[in-house]
C-alpha positions, 0 to 999 in steps of 0.5 A, spaced: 269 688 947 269 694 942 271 689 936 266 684 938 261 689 938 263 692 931 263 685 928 256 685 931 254 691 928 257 689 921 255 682 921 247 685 922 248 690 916 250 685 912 243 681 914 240 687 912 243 688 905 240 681 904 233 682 906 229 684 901 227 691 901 218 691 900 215 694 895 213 701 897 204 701 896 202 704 890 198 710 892 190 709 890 189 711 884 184 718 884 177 719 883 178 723 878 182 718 874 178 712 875 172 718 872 177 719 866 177 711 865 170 709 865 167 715 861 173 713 856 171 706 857 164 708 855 164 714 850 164 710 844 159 704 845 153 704 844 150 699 850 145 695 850 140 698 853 135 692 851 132 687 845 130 690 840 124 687 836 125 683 830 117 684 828 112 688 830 103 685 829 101 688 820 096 692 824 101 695 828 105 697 822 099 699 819 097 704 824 104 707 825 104 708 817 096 711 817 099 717 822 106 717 818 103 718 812 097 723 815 101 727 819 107 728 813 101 731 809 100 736 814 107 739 815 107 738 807 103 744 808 108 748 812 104 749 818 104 755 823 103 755 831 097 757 832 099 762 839 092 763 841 089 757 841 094 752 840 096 745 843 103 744 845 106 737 845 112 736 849 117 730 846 121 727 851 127 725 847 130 720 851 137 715 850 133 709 851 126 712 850 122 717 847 115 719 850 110 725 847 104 728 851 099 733 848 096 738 853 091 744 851 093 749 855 088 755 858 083 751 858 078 748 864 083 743 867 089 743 863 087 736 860 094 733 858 095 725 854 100 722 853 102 718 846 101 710 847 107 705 844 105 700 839 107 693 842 112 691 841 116 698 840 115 699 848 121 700 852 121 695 857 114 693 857 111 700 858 106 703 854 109 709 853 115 709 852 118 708 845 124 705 844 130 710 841 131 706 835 131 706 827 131 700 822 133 701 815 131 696 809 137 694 806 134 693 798 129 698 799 134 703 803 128 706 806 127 708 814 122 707 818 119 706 826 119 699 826 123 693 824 122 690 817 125 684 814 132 683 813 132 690 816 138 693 820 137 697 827 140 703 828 142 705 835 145 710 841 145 716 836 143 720 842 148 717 847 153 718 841 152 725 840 151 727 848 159 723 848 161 727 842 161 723 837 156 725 833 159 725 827 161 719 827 158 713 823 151 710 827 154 704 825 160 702 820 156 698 815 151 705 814 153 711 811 149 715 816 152 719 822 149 719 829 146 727 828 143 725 821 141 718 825 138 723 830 134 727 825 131 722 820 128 719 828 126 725 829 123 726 823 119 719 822 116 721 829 114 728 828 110 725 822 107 720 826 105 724 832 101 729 827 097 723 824 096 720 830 093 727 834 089 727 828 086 721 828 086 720 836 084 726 838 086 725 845 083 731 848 076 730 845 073 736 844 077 741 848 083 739 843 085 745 838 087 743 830 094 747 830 099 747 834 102 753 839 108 749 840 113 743 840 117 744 845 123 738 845 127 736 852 135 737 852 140 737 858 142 743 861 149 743 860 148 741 852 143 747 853 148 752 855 154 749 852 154 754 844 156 747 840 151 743 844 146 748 842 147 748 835 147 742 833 140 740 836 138 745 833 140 743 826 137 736 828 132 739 830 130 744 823 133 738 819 127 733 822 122 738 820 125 740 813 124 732 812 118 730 816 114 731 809 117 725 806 118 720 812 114 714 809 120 714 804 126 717 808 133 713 805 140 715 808 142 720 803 136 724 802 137 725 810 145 727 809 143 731 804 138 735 808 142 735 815 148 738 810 144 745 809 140 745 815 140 752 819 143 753 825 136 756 828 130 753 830 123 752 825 118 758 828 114 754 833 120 748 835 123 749 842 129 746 845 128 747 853 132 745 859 130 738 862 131 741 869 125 746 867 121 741 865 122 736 870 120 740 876 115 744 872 110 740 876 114 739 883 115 747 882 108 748 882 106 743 887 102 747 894 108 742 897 114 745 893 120 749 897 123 754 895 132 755 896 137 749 893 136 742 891 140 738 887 136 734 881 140 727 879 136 724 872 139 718 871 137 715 864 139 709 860 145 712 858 146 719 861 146 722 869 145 728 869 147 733 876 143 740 876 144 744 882 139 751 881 135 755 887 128 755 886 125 763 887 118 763 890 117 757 885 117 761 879 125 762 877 130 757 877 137 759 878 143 754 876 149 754 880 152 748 876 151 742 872 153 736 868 152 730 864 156 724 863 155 718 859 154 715 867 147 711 866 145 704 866 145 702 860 153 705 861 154 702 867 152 694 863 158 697 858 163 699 863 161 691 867 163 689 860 170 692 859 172 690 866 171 695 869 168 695 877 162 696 880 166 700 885 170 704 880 164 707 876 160 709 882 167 713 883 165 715 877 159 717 878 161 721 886 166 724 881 161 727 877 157 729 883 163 733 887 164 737 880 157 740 880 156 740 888 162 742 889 162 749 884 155 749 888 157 750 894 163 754 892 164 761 895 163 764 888 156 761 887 152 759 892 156 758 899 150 760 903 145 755 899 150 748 899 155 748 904 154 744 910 158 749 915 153 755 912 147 753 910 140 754 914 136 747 912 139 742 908 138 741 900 133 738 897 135 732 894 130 731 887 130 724 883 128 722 877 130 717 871 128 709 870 136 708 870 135 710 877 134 703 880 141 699 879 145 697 885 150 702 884 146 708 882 141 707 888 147 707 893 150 712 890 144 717 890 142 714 897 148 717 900 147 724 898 141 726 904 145 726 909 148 731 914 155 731 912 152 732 904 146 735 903 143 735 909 137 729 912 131 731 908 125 726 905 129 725 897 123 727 893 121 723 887 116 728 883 110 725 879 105 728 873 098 728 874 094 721 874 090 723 868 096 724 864 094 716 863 090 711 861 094 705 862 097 702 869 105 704 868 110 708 872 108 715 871 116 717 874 118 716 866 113 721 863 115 727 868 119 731 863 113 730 857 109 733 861 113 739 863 114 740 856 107 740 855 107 747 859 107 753 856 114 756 855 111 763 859 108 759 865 114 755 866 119 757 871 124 762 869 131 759 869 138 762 869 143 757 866 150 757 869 153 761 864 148 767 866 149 766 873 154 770 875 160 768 880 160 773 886 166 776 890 167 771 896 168 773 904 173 772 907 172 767 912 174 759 914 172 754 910 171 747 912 174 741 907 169 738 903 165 733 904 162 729 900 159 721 898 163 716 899 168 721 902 171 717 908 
């Protein structure tokens, strides 16, 4: 018996070493890879946002060269901020659009307009939105806001310098950078709004001749980030220096002036935080509360994540904050690579959990953010045209709930009808009309980096949780 069973022993021993042993399951790859793998995939691209023009009517080019020529007379003059009595101009410098609005602040109603788009040079059909392009003429080297004939389009400098690579060519056939791109855009429009204010008076009467303030939107991580910073700051001074030349900007006149612009501001240009602007108008509201939100922007190529507490609606304290190249026209990007619709919500959850996370950590805002210790939920603001993709809309629909944010109405804020005088989305001209806002009268804001982290009590701390975490 005891042979037998032996056999029996080694005759299954021997099947098993036969058998095939199965693969062991690779274990998923982590949120954080798949974000490392998206944000490579879309860091040098520049997406398609939308078809660009390849010719606008001769009486909108004539128009636009009018205002361009008038206005780059007027900054000929180095003009000064007007502080008593000036208008203020808010320029919402966007990836996919830009949008200018003027207001006359301390007078009667606070009358505030925004600056129509030429047909043809709208962003998705909406009359204020100014598609974020440059087309340079290759016999006459001469820039402009519109295409010409035979003209090259210039594109996603912005995207490219929020992605690090704004040294790079803006395209290889054109020696100009993404930065230097980004300036001669911004000198064309400066010249173009002066002119068109002039002749447009769009305040009527109540409009000043000067102005107090141009006041120019950036995300809070590139306002709080010292390199960031700086290098808006020489778009910015380089833009002024050749607004007075913008009906004959080459590429080298503009090389040669961002070389030596200074890393400081021309006295009467701002760049602000876009959290400050976008809830300049929600802050105010009689409907506002104070405590913690969570700002989600989605754009065109960027999403950007804000987490701040609203003092009494008059200061603004930022816990954490980030901006990635996350938006919808990197999403139509990532698609074309390859990569899933799944993997870049993933990666949008990623960039989510990095700024609730540190929000809702010990050494910042616990009381605030944390499901296990705050008193109401977190007030969820959205904003951004980008904000209605598939992948975008379910990731941002998972944030107001219990185990998140809380159950609380997501607020959408809006500016004020009479911004407008055409039928549009109001949503897209929220943060120019927050920069139209007089710097003393917009909420106080701290940036992360002047929050300061606090001593954590010792206590149990539930795991977080945040979307899609299941």
């Amino acid at each position: 018996m005891k042979a037998a069973y032996q056999a029996i022993l080694e005759a299954e021993r021997a099947a098993a070493e036969k058998k095939p042993t199965p693969a062991a399951a690779k274990p998923a790859p982590s949120r954080e890879k798949i974000f490392r793998e998206v944000i490579a995939a879309v860091s040098n691209t520049t997406p398609m946002i939308e078809p660009r023009p390849v010719s606008i009517t001769p009486q909108n080019q004539a128009a636009i060269e009018r205002a361009i020529v008038d206005g780059a007379a007027q900054l000929a003059e180095n003009l000064q901020p007007d502080l008593d009595d000036g208008f203020i101009v808010g320029f919402d410098f966007g990836t996919s659009s830009v949008k200018l609005a003027v207001s006359q602040p301390y007078h009667a109603d606070n009358p505030t307009k925004a600056m129509p788009a030429p047909e043809g040079l709208q962003s998705f059909g909406h009359p204020y939105l100014w598609q974020t392009a440059l087309w340079l003429a290759p016999k006459t080297g001469r820039l402009s806001l519109y295409p010409i004939p035979g003209a090259v389009t210039l594109e996603g400098f912005k995207t490219g310098i929020i992605g690090a690579h704004g040294g790079e060519l803006v395209r290889p056939d054109v020696n100009l950078t993404r930065v230097e791109a980004a300036a001669a855009f911004l000198a064309l429009h400066f010249a173009h709004f002066f002119g068109w204010y002039r002749q447009a008076k769009p305040l009527g009467s109540a409009g000043a001749v000067q102005f107090m303030a141009v006041n120019i939107g950036i995300p809070v991580a590139a306002h709080d980030d010292a390199r960031s910073f700086s290098i808006f700051k020489r778009i910015v001074a380089a833009a002024l220096e050749l607004a007075p030349f913008a009906s004959r900007l080459t590429p080298d006149l503009v090389r040669q002036t961002h070389s030596r612009s200074p890393d400081r501001l021309p006295e009467g240009f701002y760049l602000v935080p876009e959290l400050t602007a976008a809830i300049a108008g929600y802050a105010f509201a009689p409907t506002s509360q104070p405590g913690s939100h969570m700002l989600v922007d989605v754009g065109a190529s960027t999403l950007d994540i804000v987490a701040f507490n609203l003092v009494g609606r008059e200061s603004i304290a930022v816990f954490s904050a980030a901006v990635e190249l996350l938006g919808a026209a990197a999403l139509d990007s990532a698609l074309d690579q390859q990569l899933s619709a799944e993997d870049f919500k993933r990666a949008c959850d990623h960039e989510f959990e990095i700024v609730y996370g540190r929000a809702r950590s010990p050494e910042r805002a616990q009381d605030g953010f944390h499901a296990a210790y705050r008193r109401k939920p977190v007030q969820l603001l959205v904003t951004g045209g980008g904000s209605k993709t598939q992948v975008h809309d379910r990731f941002i629909a998972e944030m107001p709930t219990e185990r998140v944010l809380g159950a609380a109405a997501t607020i959408h804020p809006l500016p004020p009808r009479a911004m407008t005088d055409m039928s549009c989305d109001r949503s897209r001209l929220l943060l120019a009309y927050g920069l139209t806002r007089d710097l003393p009268d917009l909420p106080e804001i701290r940036l992360p980096s002047q929050v300061p982290s606090i001593t954590p009590t010792h206590r149990a701390e539930p795991s977080f949780i945040g979307p899609e975490m299941t």
